[in-house]
N, C-alpha and C positions, 0 to 999 in steps of 0.2 A: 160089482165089477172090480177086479182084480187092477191095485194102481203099477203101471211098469215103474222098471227102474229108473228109465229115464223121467218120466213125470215126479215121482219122489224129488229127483235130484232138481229139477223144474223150480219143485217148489221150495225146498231148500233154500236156492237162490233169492227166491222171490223174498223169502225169512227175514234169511241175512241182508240184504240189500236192505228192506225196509225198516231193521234193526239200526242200521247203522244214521237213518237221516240226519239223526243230529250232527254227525260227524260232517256228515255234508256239507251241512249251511255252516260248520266248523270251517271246512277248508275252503270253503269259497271265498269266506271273509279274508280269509289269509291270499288266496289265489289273486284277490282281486289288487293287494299292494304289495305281497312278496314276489310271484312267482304267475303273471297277469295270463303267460303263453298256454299255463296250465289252468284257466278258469273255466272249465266245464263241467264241474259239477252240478248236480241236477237241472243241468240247462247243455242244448245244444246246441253250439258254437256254428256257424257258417265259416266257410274256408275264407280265409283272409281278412277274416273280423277284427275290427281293432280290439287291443285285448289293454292296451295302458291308459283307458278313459276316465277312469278312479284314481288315476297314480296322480299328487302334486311334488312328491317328492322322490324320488329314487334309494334312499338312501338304504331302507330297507333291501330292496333289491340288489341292489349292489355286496349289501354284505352277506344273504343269502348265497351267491355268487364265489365269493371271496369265501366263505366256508367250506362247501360244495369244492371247494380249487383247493381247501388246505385238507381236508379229507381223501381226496387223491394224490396230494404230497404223501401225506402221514401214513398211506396205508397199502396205496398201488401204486408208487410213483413208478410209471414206465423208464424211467431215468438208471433205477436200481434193482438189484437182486431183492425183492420185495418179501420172498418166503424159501422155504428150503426144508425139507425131509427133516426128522427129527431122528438123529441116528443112535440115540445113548443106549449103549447097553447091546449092541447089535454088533454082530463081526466084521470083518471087513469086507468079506464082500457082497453081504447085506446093505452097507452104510455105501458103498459104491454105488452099488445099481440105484439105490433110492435117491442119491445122490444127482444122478444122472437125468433119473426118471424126472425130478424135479426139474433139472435146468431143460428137458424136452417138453416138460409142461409150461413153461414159461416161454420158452419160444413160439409157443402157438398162442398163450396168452397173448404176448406183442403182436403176432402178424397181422397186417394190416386186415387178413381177411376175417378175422374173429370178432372184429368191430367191438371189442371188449372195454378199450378205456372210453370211446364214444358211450356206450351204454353206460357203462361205471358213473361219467358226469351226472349223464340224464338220473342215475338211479340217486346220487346223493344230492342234486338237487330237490327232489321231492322228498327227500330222506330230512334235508336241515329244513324246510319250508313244510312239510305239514306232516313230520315224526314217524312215518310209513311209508317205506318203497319196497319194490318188487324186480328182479333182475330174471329173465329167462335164459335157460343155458342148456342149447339144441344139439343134436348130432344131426347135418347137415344129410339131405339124400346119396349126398357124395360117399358117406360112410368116410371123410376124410377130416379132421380138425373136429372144431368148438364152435360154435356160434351164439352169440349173447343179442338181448335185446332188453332192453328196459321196459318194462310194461307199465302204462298210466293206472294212478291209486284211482281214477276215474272207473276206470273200466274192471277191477276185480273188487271180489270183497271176502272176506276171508276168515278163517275158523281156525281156535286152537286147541291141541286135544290135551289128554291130561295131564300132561309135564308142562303146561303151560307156553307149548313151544309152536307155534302157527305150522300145521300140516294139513291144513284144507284149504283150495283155495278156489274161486270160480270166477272164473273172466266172461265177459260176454262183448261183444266184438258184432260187425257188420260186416258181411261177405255179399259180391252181387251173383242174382242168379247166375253168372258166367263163370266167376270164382269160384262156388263152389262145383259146378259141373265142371271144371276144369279140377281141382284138387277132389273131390269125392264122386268120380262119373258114374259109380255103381251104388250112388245113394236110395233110399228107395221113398223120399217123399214125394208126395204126391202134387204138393201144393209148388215145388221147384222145379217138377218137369211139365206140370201147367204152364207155368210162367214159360218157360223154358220154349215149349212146342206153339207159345201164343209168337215167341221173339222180343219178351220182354225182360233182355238179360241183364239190364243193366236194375232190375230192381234190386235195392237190398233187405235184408233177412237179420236179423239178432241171429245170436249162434254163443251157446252156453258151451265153454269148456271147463272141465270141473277136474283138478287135480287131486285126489285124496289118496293116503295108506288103503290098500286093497282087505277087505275083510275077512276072507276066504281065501286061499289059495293053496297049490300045491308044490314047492320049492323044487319036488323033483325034476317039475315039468318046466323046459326051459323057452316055453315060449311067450308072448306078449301078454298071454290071458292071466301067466301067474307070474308076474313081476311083483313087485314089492309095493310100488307104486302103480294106483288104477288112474287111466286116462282115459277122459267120452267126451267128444263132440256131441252135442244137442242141438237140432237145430227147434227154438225155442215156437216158430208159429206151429207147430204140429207135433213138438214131446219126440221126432223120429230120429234118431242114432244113426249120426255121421259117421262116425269112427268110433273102436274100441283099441284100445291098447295098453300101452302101459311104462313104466321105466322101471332102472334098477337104483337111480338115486333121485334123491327130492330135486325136480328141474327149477324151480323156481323159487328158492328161498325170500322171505319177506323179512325184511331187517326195521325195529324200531329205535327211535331217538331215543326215548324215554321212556319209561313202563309204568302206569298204575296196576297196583294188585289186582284191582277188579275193573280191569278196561283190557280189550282184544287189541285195539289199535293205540300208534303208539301219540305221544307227545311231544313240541318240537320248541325249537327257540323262535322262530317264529311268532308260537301259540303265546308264549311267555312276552314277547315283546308287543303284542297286536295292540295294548290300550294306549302304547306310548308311539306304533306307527301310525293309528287312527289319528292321536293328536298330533302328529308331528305334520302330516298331512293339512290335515282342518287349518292351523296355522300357518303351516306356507300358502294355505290358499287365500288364508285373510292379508297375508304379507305380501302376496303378490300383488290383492289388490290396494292393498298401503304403499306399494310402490307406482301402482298405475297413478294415483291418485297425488303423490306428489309431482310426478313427472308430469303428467298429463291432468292438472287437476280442474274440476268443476269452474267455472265462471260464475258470476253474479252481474245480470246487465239490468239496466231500467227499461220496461218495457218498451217504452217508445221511444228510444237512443237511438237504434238502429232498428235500420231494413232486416226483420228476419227471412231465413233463419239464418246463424251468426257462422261465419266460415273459418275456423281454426286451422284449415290446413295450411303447408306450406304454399304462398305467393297467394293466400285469397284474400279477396279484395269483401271490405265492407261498408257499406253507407252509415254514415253518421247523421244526424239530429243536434245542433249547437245550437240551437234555440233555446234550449233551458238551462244556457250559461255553464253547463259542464265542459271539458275535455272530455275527452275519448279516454285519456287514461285513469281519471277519474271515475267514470263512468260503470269502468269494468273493475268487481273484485272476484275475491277468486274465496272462494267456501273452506273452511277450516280443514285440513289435512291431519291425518296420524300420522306419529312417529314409525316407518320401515325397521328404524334399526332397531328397535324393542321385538319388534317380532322373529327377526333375525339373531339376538340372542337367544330367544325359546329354542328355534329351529337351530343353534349348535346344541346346544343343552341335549335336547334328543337324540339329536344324529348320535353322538358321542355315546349314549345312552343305550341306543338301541345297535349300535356297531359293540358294547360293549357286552349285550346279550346273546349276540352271534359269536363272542369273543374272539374276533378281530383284535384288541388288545393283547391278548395270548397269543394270539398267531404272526403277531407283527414283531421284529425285533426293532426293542428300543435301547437305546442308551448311546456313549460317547462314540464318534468314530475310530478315536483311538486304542475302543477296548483292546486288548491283545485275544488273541485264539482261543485263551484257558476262560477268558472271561465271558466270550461267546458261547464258547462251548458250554458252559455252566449258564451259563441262560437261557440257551436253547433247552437242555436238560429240564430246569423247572418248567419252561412251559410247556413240554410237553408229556411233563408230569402231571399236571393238571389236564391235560386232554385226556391221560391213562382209564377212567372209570367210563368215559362217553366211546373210545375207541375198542375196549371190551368187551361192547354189547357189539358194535362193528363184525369183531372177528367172529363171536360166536353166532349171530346171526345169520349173517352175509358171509364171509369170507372162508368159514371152515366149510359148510355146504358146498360152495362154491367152487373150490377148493377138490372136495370130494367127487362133483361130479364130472369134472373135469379128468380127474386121473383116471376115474372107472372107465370112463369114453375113451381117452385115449389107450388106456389099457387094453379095451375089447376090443382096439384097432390095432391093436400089435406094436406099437412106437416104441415101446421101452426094450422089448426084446425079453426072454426067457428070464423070467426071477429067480433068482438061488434057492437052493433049498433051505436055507437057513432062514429065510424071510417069515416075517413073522408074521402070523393071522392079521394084526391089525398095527396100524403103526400112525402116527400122526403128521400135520406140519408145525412146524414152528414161521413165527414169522420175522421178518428181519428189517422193519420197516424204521420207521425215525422214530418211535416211540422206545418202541422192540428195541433198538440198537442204543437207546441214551440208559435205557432202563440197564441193559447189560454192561453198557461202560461205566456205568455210574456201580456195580460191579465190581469190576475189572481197578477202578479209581480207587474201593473202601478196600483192596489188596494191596496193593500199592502203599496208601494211607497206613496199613498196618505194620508193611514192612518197616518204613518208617517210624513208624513207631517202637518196634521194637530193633532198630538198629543199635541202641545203645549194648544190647545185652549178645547181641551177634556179631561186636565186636571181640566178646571176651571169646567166642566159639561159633567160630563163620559157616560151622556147618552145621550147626542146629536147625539152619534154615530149609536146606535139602536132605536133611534126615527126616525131615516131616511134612515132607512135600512128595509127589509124586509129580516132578519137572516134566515130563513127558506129556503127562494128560493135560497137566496146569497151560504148558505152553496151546497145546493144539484145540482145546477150547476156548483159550482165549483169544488163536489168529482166528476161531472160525464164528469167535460173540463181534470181530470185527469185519465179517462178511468173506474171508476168505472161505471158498469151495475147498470139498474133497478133496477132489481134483487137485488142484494146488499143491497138496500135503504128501507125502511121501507114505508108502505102503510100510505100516508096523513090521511085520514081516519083513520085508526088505531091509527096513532098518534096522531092525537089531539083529538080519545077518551082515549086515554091514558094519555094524558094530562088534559082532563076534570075529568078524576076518579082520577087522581093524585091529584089536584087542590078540588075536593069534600072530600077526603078523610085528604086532609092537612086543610079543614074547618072542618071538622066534630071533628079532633082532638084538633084543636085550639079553639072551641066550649067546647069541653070536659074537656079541660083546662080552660076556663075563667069561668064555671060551677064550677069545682072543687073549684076555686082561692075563687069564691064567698060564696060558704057554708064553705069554712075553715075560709073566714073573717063573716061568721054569726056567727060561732064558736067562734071566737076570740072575738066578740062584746058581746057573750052572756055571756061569762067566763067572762067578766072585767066589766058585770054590774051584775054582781052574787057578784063577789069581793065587789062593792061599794056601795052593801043593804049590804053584811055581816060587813064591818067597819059600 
């Protein structure tokens, strides 16, 4: 018997899921002291389970957090113009529209309804806590905007093809019988209109969605079936096809922390700090109870001194025994205690430790309060030269996909308006973030630095310097390496007819003046040979 497509793809899943276990019991161990809201791995959670039962210390969690928060500084701060068309080499009114096109894709980026830096968190939280996240990026039924959602590394699992670049990917999710007949009412299994005709809608069903590159297709043909990207609902108790469709760009890109050459999923700081959260844990737990124990420590009484049992709380009353010549205070000693604050040194020791593997130290600015601006600046500079190689996997992963599929949607919605003929088949973004912008100042500074340097020799010939410069382009990529838009900038065109009517206009007057100069020295010649016939 002949196996469908959908059972293939079934089993596929079924592969990869049981390929990955180790990765499992990987992330749980991290879920359970990084990231406690995410511990569902190979275990399923009840709604409103407590999830911080393992934690004695936070510290990990916290810096997981504060990562996760410098990660959407450095790269999406909704604060800033965070990316921007990349126009070199393009005309003007190519480098305009793209221009434009950018700051319309950014404004739906921000709108509240695109719930984009909501998911961005969620996706870099699981991004710095177990080195694999997943971001979804929809076209709404509305046919209007972008819509993102972050999808839990719980729930997919995922394949990469031969450029080493994750383009499979399969989520499997719970819908109840009512959800799905509400979203797929022309479904045709058998086992959901069962349920369905008994009135048992609230059961639910696994439900496989499998994202992959399409194997076969027809480009001519512009409908769902030959997209670039294949998309199937499965619903998983009966192999039957919910849905078939498809996109035109990768919807869901998967972004890694770290990459082994021979591992699919990625590696995280987290994974790297776990021996030293486990301990730092283990001994806050013994510290805390080194603290119970001096505050509240054990007694020692002689059995027959007092009426048991012996009542330590506050205002309880206890019966004594003075018959055997002791005191009461005598009576009672108190059992050998540890030292708290030994344990309490270990527990900075790690903190520090493991906040310095999340690099929190990098991301914190230290130093006087007095620094001035340049010293800031240049310290901000190195440290986020050092984030440069972690933040690269960032944009090629997550952010150029992301990126792309965003323009194509809004593109096939019409937002940017008619493209120039000049536009070019493919074109990219650049990104303008805090990394992006130190990296170009620091640029913009070894320019600077050189003039200086060669000031000694551009004294002797001040225009050696714009004889070997092109000041026009110099200036207008340097206002735009510091965030100034197109827009902003004046149309080349315009300017150098404005330059040409300036430059006509400063002849025509320089003209009018050596005109004048010459009939007032005609004048002047004719007066003083008037003079020299009248002597």
């Amino acid at each position: 018997m002949a196996v469908s497509k959908a059972e293939k793809l079934v089993n596929r899943y079924n592969k990869l899921k049981a390929d990955r276990g180790n990765w499992d019991r990987h992330w749980r161990e991290v879920a359970e002291l990084v990231y406690p809201r995410r511990d569902d791995f190979d275990v399923k959670r009840a709604d409103g389970e407590k999830r911080m039962t393992k934690v004695f210390d936070s510290s990990a969690v916290h810096a997981n957090e504060l990562l996760a928060s410098a990660m959407i500084a450095l790269n999406v701060n909704p604060a800033t113009t965070w990316f921007k068309s990349k126009t070199t080499g393009m005309d003007e009114e190519a480098a305009r529209w793209l221009d434009n096109a950018s700051k319309v894709m950014l404004e739906e980026i921000n709108s509240a309804d695109s719930g984009f830096y909501t998911a961005a968190y969620e996706y870099f939280m699981e991004f710095c806590a177990f080195g694999t996240a997943a971001m979804y990026a929809e076209e709404p039924e509305s046919l209007n905007g972008v819509r993102f959602q972050a999808r839990s590394l719980s729930e997919i699992v995922v394949a990469e093809g031969a450029k080493g670049v994750i383009d499979t990917v399969f989520r499997k999710f719970e819908y109840s019988v009512n959800q799905i007949m509400e979203r797929w009412p022309n479904n045709t299994s058998e086992v959901i209109h069962k349920h369905f005709e008994k009135g048992e809608v609230d059961a639910k069903f696994p439900i496989v969605h499998c994202i992959k590159p399409r194997e076969a297709r027809d480009p001519s043909k512009k409908n769902t079936a030959n997209l670039p990207i294949e998309s199937i609902y499965i619903l998983k108790e009966d192999n039957s096809v919910l849905e078939e469709g498809g996109f035109h760009e990768n919807p869901i890109p998967v972004g890694r922390f770290y990459k082994s050459p021979m591992e699919t999923y990625g590696r995280s700081p987290a994974m790297t700090a776990l021996p030293d959260i486990k301990l730092l844990n283990e001994i806050m737990k013994v510290t805390i109870k080194a603290a119970q124990k001096s505050v509240d420590p054990a007694l020692l009484i002689p059995s027959e001194s007092f009426v048991q049992p012996l009542r330590t709380q506050p205002s309880g009353i206890n019966v004594f025994d003075s018959s055997n010549g002791l005191t009461a205070q005598q009576a009672i000693g108190q059992l050998p205690s540890s030292n708290p604050n030994i344990g309490l040194d270990m527990v900075q020791y790690l903190t520090d430790k493991v906040r310095s593997m999340f690099f929190v130290d990098q991301l914190q600015l230290s130093g006087s309060p007095q620094m001035t601006a340049t010293e800031v600046l240049q310290r901000t500079e190195e440290k986020t030269r050092l984030m440069a190689p972690i933040l690269g996997r960032v944009q090629t992963e997550f952010l150029y996909p992301i990126l792309d599929r965003v323009f194509g949607i809004l593109f096939r919605q019409g937002k940017f308006g008619t493209p120039p003929q000049s536009l070019p088949a493919s074109f990219e973004f650049e990104f303008t973030g805090a990394v992006a912008q130190s990296q170009k100042q620091a640029e913009a500074g070894g320019f600077l630095r050189s003039v200086e340097t060669m000031s000694p020799l551009l004294q002797l010939n001040p225009n050696l310097l714009l004889d070997n410069l092109n000041a026009d382009k110099l200036l207008r990529e340097t206002l735009q390496t510091f965030g100034v838009g197109m827009d902003k900038l004046s149309d080349e065109g315009e300017r150098d007819a404005a330059r040409q009517q300036q430059a006509e206009q400063q002849q025509a007057q320089e003209q009018m003046l050596m005109a004048e100069q010459a009939v007032n020295m005609d004048k002047t010649n004719s007066e003083a040979e008037r003079n020299r016939n009248a002597s």
